[in-house]
C-alpha positions in Angstrom: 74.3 120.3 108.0 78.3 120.3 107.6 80.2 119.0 110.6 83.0 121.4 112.2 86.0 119.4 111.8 87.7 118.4 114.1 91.9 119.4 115.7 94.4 116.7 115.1 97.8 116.4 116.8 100.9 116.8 114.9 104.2 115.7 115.4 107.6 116.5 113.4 109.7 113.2 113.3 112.9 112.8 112.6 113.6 113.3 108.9 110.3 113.7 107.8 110.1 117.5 109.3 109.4 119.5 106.0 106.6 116.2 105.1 105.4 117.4 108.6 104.9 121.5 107.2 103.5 120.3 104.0 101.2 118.2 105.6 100.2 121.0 108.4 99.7 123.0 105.5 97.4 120.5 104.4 95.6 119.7 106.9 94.6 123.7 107.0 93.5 123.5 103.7 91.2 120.6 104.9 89.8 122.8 107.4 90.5 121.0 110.7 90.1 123.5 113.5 93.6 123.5 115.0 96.7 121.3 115.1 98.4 120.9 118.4 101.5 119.6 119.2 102.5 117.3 122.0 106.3 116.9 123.6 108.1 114.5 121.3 109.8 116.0 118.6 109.8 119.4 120.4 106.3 120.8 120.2 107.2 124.1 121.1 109.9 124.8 117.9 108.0 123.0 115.8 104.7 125.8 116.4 107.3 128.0 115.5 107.6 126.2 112.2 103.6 126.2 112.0 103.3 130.1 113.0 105.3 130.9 109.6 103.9 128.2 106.9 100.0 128.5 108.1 97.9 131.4 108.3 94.5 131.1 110.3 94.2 127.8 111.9 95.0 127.7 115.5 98.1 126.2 117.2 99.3 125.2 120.6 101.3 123.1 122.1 99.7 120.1 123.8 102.0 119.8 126.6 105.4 121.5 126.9 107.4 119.8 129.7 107.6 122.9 132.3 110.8 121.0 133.9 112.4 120.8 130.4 113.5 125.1 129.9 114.2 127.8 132.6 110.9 129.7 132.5 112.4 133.0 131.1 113.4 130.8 127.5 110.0 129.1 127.6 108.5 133.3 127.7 110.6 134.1 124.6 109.7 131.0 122.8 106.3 131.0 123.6 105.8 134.9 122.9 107.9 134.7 119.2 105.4 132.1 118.9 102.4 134.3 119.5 103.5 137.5 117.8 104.3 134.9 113.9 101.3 133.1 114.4 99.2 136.4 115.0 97.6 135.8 118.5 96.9 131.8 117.0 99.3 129.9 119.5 98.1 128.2 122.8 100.9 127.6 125.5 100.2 124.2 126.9 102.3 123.0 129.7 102.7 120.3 131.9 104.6 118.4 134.2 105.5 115.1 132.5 104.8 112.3 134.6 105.8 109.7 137.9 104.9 110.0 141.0 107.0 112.7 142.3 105.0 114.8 139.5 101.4 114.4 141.8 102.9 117.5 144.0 101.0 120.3 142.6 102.7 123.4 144.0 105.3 123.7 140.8 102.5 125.0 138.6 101.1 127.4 140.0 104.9 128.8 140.8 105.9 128.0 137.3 102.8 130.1 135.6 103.4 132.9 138.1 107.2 133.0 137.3 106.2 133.3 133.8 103.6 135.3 133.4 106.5 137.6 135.4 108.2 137.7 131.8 105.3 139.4 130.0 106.4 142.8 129.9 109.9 141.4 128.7 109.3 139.3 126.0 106.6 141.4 124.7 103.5 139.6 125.5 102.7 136.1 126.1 99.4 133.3 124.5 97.2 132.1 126.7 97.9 129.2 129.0 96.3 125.8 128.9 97.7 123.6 131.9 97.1 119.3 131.1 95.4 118.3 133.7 93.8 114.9 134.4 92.6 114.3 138.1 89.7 116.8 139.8 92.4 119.0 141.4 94.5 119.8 138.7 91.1 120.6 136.6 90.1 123.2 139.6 93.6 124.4 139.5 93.5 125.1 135.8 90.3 127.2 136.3 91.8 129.4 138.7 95.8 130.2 136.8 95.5 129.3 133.6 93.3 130.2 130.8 92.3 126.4 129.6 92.7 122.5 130.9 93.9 119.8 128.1 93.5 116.4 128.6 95.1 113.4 127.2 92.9 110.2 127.0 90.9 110.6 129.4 87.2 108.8 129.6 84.2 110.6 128.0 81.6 109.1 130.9 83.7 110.9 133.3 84.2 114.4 131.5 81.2 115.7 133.1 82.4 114.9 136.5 85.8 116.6 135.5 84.2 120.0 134.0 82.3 120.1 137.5 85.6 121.0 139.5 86.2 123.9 136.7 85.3 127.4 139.3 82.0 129.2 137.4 83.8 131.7 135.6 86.0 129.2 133.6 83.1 126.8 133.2 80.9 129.5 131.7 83.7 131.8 129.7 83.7 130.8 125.9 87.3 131.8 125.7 88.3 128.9 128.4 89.9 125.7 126.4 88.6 122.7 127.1 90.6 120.1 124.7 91.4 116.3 125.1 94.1 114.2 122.8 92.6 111.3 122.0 94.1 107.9 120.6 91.7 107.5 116.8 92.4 104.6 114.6 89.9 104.2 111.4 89.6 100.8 110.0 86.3 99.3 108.9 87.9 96.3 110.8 87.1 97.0 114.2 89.2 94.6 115.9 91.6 95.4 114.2 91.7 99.3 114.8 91.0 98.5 118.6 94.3 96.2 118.5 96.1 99.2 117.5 94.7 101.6 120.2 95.3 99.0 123.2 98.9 99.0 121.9 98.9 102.5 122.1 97.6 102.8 125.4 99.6 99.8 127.0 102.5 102.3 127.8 99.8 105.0 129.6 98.3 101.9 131.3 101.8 101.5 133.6 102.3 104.8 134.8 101.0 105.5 138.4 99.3 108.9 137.4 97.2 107.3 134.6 96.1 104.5 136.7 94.7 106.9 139.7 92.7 109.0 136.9 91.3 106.0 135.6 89.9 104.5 139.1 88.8 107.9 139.5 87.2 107.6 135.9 85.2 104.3 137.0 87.9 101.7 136.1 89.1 100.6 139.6 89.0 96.7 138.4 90.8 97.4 135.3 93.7 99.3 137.1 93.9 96.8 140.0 94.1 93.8 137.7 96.7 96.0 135.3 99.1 96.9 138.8 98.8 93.1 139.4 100.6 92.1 135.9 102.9 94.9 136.1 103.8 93.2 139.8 104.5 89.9 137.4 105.7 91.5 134.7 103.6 90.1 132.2 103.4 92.0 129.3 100.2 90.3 128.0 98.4 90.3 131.4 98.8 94.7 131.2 97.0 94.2 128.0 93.9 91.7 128.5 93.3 93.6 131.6 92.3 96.7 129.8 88.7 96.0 128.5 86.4 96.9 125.9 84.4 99.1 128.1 87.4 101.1 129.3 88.8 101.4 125.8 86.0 102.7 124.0 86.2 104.8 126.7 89.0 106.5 126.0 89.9 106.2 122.1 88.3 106.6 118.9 88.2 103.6 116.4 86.2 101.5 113.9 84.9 102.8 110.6 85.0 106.9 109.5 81.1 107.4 110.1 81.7 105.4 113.9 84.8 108.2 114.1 83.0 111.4 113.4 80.2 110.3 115.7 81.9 109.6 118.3 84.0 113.2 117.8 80.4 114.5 118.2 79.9 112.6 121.3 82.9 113.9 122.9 81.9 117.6 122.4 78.3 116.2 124.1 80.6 115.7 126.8 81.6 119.1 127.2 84.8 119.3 125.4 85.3 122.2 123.1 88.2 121.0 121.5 88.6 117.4 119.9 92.1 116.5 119.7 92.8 113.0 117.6 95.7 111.7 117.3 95.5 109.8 114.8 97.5 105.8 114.3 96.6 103.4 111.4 96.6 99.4 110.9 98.5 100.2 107.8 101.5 102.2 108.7 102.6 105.2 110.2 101.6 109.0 111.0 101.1 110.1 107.0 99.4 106.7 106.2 97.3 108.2 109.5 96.4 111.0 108.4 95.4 110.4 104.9 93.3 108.3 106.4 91.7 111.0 109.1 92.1 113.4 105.8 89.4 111.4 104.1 87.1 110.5 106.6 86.4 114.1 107.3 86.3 115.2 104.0 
C-alpha cells in the first residue's frame, strides 16, 4: 500500500526566491499534500507566488503574525490569495510570541474584524488559528475553521484534540496540522544534534516552556529556566532530553521518518507538517533529502 505523503513547510529566502517556486513546483510534482508557509520571509506574499506557479496542491500560511497588517490588508491579501489559488489557500494566523501574547481576547476580535471584510474583498479561505496550550485549542474550535501547531509533543496530542468542541473534533473539513522540526540522517546522533539546535531558540521563550510542562516535561523546562537564569548556553541544551526531543521532532534514517509521520497522524493530526533541516547544508540540501525519502 502507497503512503499519502506528507506537507512540508516552505520558505522563500533571500535571493533564492525563484529556487524557492521551482522547488514548490517540485515538490507538487512529488506529490506531497500541501506546502505551508510560516512568517519568515513573508508567508503570506510568498502563497501569492505559489497560488500562480502550482495548480492542485494545497497552500496556507502557517502563521501570519495578526499584529504585523491592519486587518482590512490581511482580507485583501488573504482573499487574492484564495480566488489564484482556486479555493487551495489556508489563512493561518497567529499572535507571535512573549508573554504579553498569553491574553487571548485579540483573536477572537481580530477573526471577527476580519471576517467583517468578506463581502469587500470578495470572499475570504478558511481560518486556521496556531494554537498550543488547551485554551487556545478550544478557542480554535469555536472561531476558526482549523488549529496548527508548531512542535508540539505527539504523547500529548490526544489530550489537546480533547479541548476541540464536538463539531470541530468530528467535521472532516476541520485542520488539524503540526510543523514539525525532521532531520534525516542514517546518523542518528547526528540528525538529533541538528534538531536540539533547532529547538534551543523555542526552548527560551516563556510560552513554549508552559506548553511543554503541560505536555509532561515540567523537569526539562524547570532545569532549562534554571540555565537561562545563568545564562549558560550549554546548560539550555543538555537540559532538553532524549525523551522530550523525540517527542517533538522527527529524525534518524528515511524509513524511521515516514514511520514516525504515520505515528503522528495515529495521534490525531490530519496534517503533517515537516520542516525539514539537514546535517549537510541548508533548506535545498533539506529537501532533496525529504524528496527522496518519500519517493
Amino acid at each position: 500500500m502507497r503512503r499519502v505523503k506528507p506537507a512540508v513547510s516552505l520558505v522563500a529566502v533571500p535571493g533564492r526566491r525563484r529556487a524557492t517556486l521551482d522547488l514548490a513546483q517540485k515538490i507538487e510534482r512529488e506529490g506531497f499534500t500541501g506546502i505551508y508557509c510560516p512568517s519568515p520571509g513573508d508567508g503570506l506574499a510568498l502563497c501569492h507566488a505559489l497560488a500562480l506557479v502550482t495548480r492542485e496542491i494545497a497552500l496556507g500560511t502557517s502563521i501570519a503574525h495578526i499584529y504585523t497588517r491592519h486587518a482590512l490588508e490581511f482580507a485583501q491579501g488573504a482573499a487574492i490569495v484564495h480566488e489564484l489559488s482556486g479555493g487551495r489557500f489556508r489563512f493561518g494566523i497567529g499572535v507571535s510570541h512573549g508573554p504579553a501574547h498569553e491574553r487571548l481576547g485579540i483573536r477572537p476580535r481580530f477573526v471577527t474584524e476580519l471576517r467583517s471584510y468578506d463581502k469587500q474583498v470578495g470572499g475570504l479561505p478558511p481560518i486556521t488559528l496556531a494554537t498550543l496550550r488547551q485554551k487556545m485549542v478550544a478557542l480554535a474550535g469555536e472561531i476558526a475553521q482549523g488549529a496548527v501547531w508548531a512542535n508540539a509533543a505527539r504523547s500529548h496530542m490526544p489530550a489537546s484534540l480533547a479541548q476541540l468542541p464536538a463539531p470541530a473534533r468530528t467535521d472532516p473539513a476541520f485542520f488539524i496540522g503540526d510543523m514539525i522540526p525532521t532531520c534525516i540522517d542514517d546518523d542518528r546522533n547526528a540528525a538529533a544534534a541538528v534538531m536540539r539546535k533547532t529547538l534551543l531558540s523555542y526552548a527560551k521563550l516563556p510560552n513554549y516552556q508552559n506548553y511543554w510542562i503541560e505536555a509532561g516535561y515540567e523537569d526539562e523546562m524547570r532545569a532549562v529556566r534554571e540555565a537561562i537564569a545563568r545564562r549558560d548556553e550549554d546548560g539550555i541544551a543538555k537540559a532538553l532530553s532524549d525523551r522530550w526531543l523525540r517527542d517533538v521532532t522527527l529524525f534518524g534514517s528515511a524509513s524511521e521518518v515516514r514511520d514516525g509521520v504515520e505515528a503522528w497522524r495515529a495521534a490525531g493530526v490530519k496534517t503533517v507538517i515537516l520542516v525539514p533541516s539537514s546535517t549537510r547544508g541548508g533548506q535545498l540540501v533539506a529537501f532533496d533529502e525529504l524528496i527522496r525519502a518519500f519517493a
